[in-house]
Structures are given as structure tokens and as C-alpha cells.
C-alpha positions as CSV (number, residue, x, y, z in Angstrom):
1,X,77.7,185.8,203.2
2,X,78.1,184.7,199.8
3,X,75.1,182.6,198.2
4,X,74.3,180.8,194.9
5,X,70.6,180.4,193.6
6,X,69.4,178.4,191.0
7,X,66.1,179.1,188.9
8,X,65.7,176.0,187.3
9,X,62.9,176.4,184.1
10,X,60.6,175.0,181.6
11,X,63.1,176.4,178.9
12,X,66.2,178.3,180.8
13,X,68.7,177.2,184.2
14,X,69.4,180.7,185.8
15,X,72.3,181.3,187.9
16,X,72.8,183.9,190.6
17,X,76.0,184.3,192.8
18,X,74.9,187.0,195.2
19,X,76.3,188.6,198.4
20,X,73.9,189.2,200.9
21,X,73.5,191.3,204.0
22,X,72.0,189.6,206.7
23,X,70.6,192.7,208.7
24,X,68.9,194.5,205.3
25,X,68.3,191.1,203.2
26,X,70.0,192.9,200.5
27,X,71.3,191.2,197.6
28,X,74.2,192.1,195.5
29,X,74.7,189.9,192.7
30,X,78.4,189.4,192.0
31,X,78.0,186.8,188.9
32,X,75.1,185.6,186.9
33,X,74.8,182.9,183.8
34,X,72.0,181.1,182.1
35,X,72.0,177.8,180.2
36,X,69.1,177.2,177.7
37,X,68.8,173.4,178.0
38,X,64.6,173.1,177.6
39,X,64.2,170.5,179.8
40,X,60.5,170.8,179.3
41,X,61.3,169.2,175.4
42,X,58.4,166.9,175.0
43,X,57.3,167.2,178.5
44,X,53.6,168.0,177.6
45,X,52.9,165.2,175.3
46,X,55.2,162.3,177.2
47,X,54.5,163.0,181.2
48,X,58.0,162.9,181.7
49,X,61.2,164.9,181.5
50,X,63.5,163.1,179.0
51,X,67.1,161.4,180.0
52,X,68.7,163.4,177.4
53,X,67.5,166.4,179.2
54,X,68.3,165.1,182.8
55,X,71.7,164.7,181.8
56,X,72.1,168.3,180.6
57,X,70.7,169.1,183.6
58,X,73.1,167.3,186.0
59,X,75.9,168.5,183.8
60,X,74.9,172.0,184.4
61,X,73.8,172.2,187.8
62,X,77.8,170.7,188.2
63,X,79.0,173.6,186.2
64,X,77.2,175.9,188.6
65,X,78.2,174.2,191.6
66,X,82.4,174.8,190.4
67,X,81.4,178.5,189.7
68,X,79.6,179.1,192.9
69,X,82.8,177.1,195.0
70,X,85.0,179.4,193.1
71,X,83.4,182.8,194.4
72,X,82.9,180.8,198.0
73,X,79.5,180.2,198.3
74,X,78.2,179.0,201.7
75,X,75.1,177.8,200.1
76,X,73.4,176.5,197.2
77,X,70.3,176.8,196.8
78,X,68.2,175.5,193.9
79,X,64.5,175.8,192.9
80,X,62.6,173.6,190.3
81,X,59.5,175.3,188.8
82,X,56.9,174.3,186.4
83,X,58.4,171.1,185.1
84,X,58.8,169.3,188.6
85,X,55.3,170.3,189.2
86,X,54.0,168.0,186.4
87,X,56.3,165.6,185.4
88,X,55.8,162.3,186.6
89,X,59.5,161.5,187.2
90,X,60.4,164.8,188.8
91,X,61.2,162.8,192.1
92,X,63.5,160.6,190.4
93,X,64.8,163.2,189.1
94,X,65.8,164.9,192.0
95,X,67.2,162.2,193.8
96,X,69.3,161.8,190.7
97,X,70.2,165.1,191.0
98,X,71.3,165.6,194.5
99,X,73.1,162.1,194.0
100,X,75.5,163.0,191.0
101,X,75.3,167.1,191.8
102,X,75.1,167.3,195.4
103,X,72.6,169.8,194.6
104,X,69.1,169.4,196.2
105,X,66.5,170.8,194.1
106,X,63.7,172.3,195.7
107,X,60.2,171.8,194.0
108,X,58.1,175.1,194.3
109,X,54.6,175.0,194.0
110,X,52.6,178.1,191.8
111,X,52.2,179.7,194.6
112,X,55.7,179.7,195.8
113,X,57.2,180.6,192.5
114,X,54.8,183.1,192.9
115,X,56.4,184.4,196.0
116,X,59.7,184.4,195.1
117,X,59.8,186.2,191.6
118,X,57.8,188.8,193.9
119,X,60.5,189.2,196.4
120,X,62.9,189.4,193.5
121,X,61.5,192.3,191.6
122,X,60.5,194.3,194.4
123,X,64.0,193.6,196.2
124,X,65.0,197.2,194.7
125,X,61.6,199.1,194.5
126,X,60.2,201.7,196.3
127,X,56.8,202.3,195.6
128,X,53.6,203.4,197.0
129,X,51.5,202.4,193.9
130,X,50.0,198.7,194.1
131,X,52.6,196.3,192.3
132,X,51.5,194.0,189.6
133,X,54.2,191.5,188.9
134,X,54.0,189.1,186.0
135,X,56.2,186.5,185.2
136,X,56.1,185.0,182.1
137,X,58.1,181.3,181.8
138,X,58.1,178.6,179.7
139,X,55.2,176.7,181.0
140,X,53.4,178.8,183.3
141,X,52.7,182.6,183.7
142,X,52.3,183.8,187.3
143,X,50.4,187.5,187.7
144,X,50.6,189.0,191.0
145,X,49.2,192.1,192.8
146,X,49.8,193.7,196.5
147,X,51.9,195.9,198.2
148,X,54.9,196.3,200.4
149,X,53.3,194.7,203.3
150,X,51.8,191.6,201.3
151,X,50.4,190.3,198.3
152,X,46.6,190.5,198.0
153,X,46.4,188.5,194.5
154,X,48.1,185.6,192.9
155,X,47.5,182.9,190.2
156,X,49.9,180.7,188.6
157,X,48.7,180.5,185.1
158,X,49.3,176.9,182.5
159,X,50.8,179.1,179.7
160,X,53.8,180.2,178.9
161,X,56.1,180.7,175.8
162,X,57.2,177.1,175.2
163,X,54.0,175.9,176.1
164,X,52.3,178.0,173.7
165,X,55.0,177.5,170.9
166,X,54.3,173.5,171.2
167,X,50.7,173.2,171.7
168,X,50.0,175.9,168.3
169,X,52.8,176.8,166.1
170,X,53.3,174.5,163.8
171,X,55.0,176.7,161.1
172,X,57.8,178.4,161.1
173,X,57.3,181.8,161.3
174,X,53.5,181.1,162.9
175,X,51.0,181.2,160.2
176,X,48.2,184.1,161.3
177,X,45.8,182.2,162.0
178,X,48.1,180.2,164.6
179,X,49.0,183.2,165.9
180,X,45.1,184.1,166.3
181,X,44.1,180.8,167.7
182,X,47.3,181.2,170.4
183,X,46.1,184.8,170.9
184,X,42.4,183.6,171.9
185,X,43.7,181.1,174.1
186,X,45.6,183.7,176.2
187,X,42.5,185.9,176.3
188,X,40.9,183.2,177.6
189,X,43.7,182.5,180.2
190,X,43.6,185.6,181.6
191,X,39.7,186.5,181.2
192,X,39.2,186.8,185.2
193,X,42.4,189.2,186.2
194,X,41.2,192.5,186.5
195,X,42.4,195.7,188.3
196,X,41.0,198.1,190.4
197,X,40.3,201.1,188.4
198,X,40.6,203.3,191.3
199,X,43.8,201.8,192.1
200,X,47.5,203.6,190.7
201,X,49.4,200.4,189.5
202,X,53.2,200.0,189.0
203,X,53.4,196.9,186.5
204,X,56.0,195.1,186.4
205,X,57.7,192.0,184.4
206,X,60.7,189.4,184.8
207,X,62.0,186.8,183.0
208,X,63.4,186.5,179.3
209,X,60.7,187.5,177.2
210,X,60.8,191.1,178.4
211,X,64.5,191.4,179.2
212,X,65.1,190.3,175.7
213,X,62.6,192.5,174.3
214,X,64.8,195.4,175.9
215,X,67.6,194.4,174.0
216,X,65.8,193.4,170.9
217,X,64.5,197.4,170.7
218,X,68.0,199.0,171.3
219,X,69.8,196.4,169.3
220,X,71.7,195.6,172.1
221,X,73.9,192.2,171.6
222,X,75.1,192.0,175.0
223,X,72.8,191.6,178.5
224,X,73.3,194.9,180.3
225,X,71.5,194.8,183.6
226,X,71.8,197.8,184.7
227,X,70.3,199.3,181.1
228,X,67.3,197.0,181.5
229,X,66.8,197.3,184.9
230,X,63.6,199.9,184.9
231,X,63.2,200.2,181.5
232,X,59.4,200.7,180.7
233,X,58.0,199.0,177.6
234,X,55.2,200.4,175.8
235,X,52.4,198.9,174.8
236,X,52.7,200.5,171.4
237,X,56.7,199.0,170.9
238,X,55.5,195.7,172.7
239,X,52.7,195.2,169.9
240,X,55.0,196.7,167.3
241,X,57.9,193.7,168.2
242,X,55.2,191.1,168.0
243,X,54.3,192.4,164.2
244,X,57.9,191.8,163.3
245,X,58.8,189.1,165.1
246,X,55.6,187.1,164.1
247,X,56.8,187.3,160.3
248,X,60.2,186.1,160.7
249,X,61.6,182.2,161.2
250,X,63.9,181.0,164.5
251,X,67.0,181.4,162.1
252,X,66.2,184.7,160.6
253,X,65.6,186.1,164.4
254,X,68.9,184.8,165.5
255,X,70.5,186.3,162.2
256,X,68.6,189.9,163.0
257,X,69.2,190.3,166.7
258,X,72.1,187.7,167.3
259,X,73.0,185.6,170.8
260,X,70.6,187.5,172.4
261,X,68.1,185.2,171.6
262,X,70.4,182.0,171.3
263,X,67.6,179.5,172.6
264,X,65.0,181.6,172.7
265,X,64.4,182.6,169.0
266,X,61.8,180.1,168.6
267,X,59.7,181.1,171.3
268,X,60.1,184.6,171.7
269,X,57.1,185.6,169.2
270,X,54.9,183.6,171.8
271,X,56.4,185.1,174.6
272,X,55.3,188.7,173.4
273,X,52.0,187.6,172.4
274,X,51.2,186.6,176.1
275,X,52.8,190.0,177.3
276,X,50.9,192.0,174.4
277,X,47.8,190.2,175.3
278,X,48.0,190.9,179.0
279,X,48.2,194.6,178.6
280,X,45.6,194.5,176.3
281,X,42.6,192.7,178.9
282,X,44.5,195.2,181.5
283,X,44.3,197.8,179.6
284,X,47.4,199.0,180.7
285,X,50.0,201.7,178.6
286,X,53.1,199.6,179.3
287,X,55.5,197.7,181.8
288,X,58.9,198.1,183.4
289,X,61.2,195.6,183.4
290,X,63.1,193.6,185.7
291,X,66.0,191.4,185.8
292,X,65.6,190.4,189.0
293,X,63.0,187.7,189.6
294,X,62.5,184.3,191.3
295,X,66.7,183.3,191.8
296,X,66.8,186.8,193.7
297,X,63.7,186.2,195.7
298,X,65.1,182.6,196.7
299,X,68.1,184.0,198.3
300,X,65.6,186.5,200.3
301,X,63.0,183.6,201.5
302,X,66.2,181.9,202.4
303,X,67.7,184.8,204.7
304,X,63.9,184.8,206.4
305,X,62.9,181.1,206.6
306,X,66.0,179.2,207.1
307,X,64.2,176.1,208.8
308,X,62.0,175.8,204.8
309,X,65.9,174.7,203.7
């Protein structure tokens, strides 16, 4: 069976065409793309998604629906995240969407988003260690612990990277002391997570902040999955990244580490800074990465709960 899942973000729309086996629930992606369309613009400040931004929207969920016919999908399914959780018009929205699309967007609370990027970057790990996951998005940050029978621990955190851009960098690069006041904030964010010190932890992180960081390090100008799949990050690189990264403007980014940050140049700095900060209060030596996250984990709750879609 061939399936298409759509992560649909405060900053990024993912696409996964994956084939699936529906005795072991594994999931073999065949095609992926992302589209950078920020649909979150303005979000914070207005209550509402922009029309601009719903028609970007539409236009690419059609794109994806054309790819994902061309590869025979069976089904499409499609998750909304953050934004549809506060934006006054998300149900508009989605009735637009299913209307001109034929897509239905599924809103996911924190704690489903949750669940899902779970079950997509554990999908391919073995581990006897407790898991941390975190996932660090445009407008929300989830951190997850537990094992392979469940999870034990999970918040869905108001911060992310374009939150944090918005809300305190006003300069471009971030003056220091923006940087500082952001930094504080996070600290604050994440004052109650804690781990077990008796506990051995496997951390691990999804989304574009650390798969571009993984590029960004080994000057990589084209996504190679299978490169940053596992790669471990160390605290000491993380924090060196966020020194350079913090000095230099949207423009000089895209100039130093090209399309790899295409729509993401101006909020990578505050991506880092969130990951940078959360090793810090955990007190942790590093992360792996992941490229699999919440658009894997989708396709997984879907083999498992068919009557949810």
C-alpha cells in the first residue's frame, strides 16, 4: 500500500510518499518534498491565518495531491499542527481546504503531535535506553520521554523558532541582548523538564532545525537522509553554530550555506538557541538526529487506528 502524509507547520508543509507494510507497520519512504510557505506570518499578533497564506496553502496541498496520484497513493492523509490549534479561522480554513483540495486536514492537538513525531523517530530504533524525543517547530516545541512500550512524559511547549524570531528579534543578525532575553525565556520554558539521573537516555531530535544543522556542519548543499539519519550532535558544535550563526544576517546565511536554508535562514539562529538551551537545563552531551518525525508517525497511527480517519 502506497500512502501520502502531510505535516502541515507553523513555517514548513512536509511531504511523505511512503510504502507501508501492513503486517510490520513499516514505512519506506519512496518520495519526500517540503514547501516553506509560513503560514503562521502574522498569526500571533492578528488571531488568524492570512488569505495570502491560505492560498499558498491550497495551491500546495494541490501540488501534493498530483505527486502522491502520480506514485498511486491510496490515501492522503494530512495533519495541521500548531497553527490550527490557535487560529481563529482554522475551521474555515479547513473546509476551504477540503473544498478546493479535496484534502481533509486533520487538526492535532499537543498531545497528538506529540504522539506522532514519536512514532516517527522511533519507527527505525532499537533501543533499550529511555527515549527523549524533542521536536522543535515553528510555534511549539514538544519534549517527550518513554520507552518502547509507551510514553511516560509529554508536553507541548508555546515556543518554537518562528515564534521566537517574531516575539524578540528585531535586528537583523539578533543584537545580544535579544539573543539573551530569547535565551531566558527558553530557560524559563523548559524550567520543569528534568531527567532521571539514574536513567541511560537516548536523546533524540526531528524537524528542520537539527537536520539543517547536520548539513550546515558538513557543508552539505543537498538533504542526504541517509547521512543525517543518526548523526549525533554535540553540545560543543551545537553551541559553536549558534556563535556563528547569531552574528550573521538571513542573506549572509543563505550566501554561506546556500538552499539549505532557503526559508529558514531567518529563523535558524532561534532554532539552535532553543536546542542549545535544552541541552544545557538537561545537561546532556549531545543529540542524534532524525529525519523522520510526525508525517512518518501519521502514516503509522493511521495503519493502527483506521476508524480516527
Amino acid at each position: 500500500m502506497r500512502i501520502a502524509s502531510i505535516d502541515i507547520g507553523s513555517n514548513t508543509i512536509l511531504l511523505l510518499i511512503a510504502s507501508v507494510d501492513m503486517n510490520t507497520l513499516t514505512v519506506t519512504p519512496l518520495f519526500q518534498e517540503y514547501k516553506m510557505p509560513r503560514i503562521s506570518t502574522a498569526l500571533l499578533s492578528t488571531g488568524k491565518i492570512r488569505n495570502d497564506k491560505i492560498e499558498e496553502l491550497c495551491d500546495i496541498l494541490s501540488e501534493y495531491k498530483k505527486i502522491a496520484a502520480g506514485y498511486g497513493c491510496e490515501k492522503i492523509i494530512a495533519c495541521g499542527t500548531k497553527p490550527f490549534r490557535i487560529a481563529n479561522n482554522a475551521d474555515e480554513i479547513i473546509i476551504k481546504a477540503k473544498r478546493v483540495t479535496g484534502v481533509n486536514i486533520k487538526p492535532l492537538t499537543g498531545a497528538e503531535e506529540a504522539d506522532y513525531s514519536w512514532l516517527g523517530a522511533f519507527s527505525a530504533i532499537q533501543t533499550r535506553k529511555t527515549k527523549l524525543l524533542l521536536d522543535i517547530g515553528g510555534g511549539s516545541t514538544e519534549v517527550i520521554f518513554g520507552s518502547d512500550h509507551s510514553i511516560n512524559y509529554s508536553v507541548s511547549f508555546d515556543i518554537g523558532a518562528v515564534y521566537l524570531r517574531e516575539r524578540f528579534f528585531s535586528s537583523d543578525p539578533p543584537l545580544p541582548g535579544e539573543i539573551n532575553e530569547a535565551g531566558q525565556q527558553i530557560k524559563e520554558v523548559f524550567e520543569n523538564v528534568k531527567l532521571n539521573p539514574e536513567d541511560e537516555i537516548y536523546p533524540v531530535a526531528v524537524a528542520g532545525t537539527p537536520t539543517s544543522l547536520v548539513c550546515m556542519i558538513n557543508n552539505m548543499r543537498d538533504y542526504d537522509e541517509k547521512f543525517i539519519e543518526g548523526y549525533f550532535l554535540s553540545a560543543g558544535e551545537i553551541k559553536r553554530m549558534l556563535e556563528i550563526t547569531s552574528r550573521l544576517s538571513a542573506s549572509e546565511l543563505r550566501e554561506k550555506y546556500g538552499s539549505i536554508l532557503d526559508g529558514r535562514a531567518d529563523i535558524i539562529t532561534a532554532g539552535i538557541l532553543i536546542l542549545s538551551k535544552f541541552l544545557e537545563r538537561t545537561e546532556l552531551n549531545g543529540i542524534y538526529v532524525s529525519g523522520r518525525g510526525l508525517r512518518f508517525g501519521a502514516v503509522i497511527n493511521f495503519l493502527k487506528n483506521r476508524s480516527e480517519w
